[in-house]
C-alpha positions as CSV (number, residue, x, y, z in Angstrom):
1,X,98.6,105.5,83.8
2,X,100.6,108.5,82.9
3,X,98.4,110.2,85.4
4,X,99.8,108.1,88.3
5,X,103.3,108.1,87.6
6,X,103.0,111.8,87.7
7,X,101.8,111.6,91.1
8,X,103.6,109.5,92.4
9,X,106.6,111.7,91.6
10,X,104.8,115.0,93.4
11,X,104.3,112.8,96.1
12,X,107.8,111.4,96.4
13,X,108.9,115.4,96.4
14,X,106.7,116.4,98.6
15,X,107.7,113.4,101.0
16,X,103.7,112.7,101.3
17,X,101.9,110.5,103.8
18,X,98.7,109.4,103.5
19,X,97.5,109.9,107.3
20,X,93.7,109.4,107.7
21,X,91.6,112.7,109.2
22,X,90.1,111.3,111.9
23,X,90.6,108.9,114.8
24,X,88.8,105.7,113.5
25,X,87.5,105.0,117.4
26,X,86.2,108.7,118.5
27,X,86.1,110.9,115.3
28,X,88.8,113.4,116.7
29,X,90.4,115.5,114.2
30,X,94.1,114.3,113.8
31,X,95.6,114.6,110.3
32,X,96.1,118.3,110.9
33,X,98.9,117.2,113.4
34,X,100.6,114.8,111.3
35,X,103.7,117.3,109.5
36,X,104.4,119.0,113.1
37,X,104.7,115.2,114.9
38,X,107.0,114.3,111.9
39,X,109.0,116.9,112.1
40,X,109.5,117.1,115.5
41,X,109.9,112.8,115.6
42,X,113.0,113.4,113.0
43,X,114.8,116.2,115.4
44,X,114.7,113.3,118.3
45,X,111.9,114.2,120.2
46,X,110.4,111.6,122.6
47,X,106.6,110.6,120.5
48,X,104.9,110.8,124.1
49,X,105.9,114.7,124.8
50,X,104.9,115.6,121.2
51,X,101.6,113.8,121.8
52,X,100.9,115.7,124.6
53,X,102.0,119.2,123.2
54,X,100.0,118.8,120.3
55,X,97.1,117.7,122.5
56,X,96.2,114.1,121.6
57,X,95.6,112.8,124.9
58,X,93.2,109.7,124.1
59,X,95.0,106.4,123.1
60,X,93.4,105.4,119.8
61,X,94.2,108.6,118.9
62,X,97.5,108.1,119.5
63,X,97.5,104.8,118.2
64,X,96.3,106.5,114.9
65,X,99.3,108.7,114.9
66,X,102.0,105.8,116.4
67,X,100.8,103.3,114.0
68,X,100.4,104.8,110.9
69,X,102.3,103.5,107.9
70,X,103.1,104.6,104.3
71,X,101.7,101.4,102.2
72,X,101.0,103.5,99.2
73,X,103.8,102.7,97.2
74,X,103.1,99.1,97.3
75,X,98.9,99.7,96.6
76,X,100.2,101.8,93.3
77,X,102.8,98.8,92.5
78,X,99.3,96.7,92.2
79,X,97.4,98.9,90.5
80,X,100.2,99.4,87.8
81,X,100.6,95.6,87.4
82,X,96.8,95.4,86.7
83,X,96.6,98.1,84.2
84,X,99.2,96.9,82.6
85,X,97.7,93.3,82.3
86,X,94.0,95.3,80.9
87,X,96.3,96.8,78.3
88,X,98.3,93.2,77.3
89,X,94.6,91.7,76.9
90,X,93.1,94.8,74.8
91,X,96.3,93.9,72.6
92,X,94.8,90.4,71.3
């Protein structure tokens, strides 16, 4: 528990996003461009010319980069609730 609280702190320094690796549809590598099309969507850049610099040409490619969002907060939120109900029932 302590564990993921610790984490969750790195994380929230590091401003962390958990973007898959790979396209789901084709397999094309696409977590390596995640921090450079991040960076470059908070300076104001149009999402369409930053796809196409970085080279990501196919749709569900883009879709994978487009669509991605940051649900990890909430998964952890669970996950805490149902340690902390284990623990309550070790109790009695």
């Amino acid at each position: 528990m302590h564990a993921l609280k610790r984490r969750r702190a790195i994380d929230k320094e590091k401003n962390c996003m958990i973007i898959p690796v790979r396209c789901f549809t084709c397999g094309k590598l696409i977590g390596d461009r995640w921090e450079e099309f991040a960076r470059r969507i908070r300076t104001g850049e149009n999402a369409s010319d930053i796809l196409d610099s970085l080279g990501i040409k196919r749709y569900c490619c883009r879709r994978m980069i487009l669509s991605n969002v940051e649900i990890i907060d909430e998964i952890l939120r669970f996950y805490e609730e149902a340690e902390k109900r284990r623990e309550a029932r070790n109790l009695y």
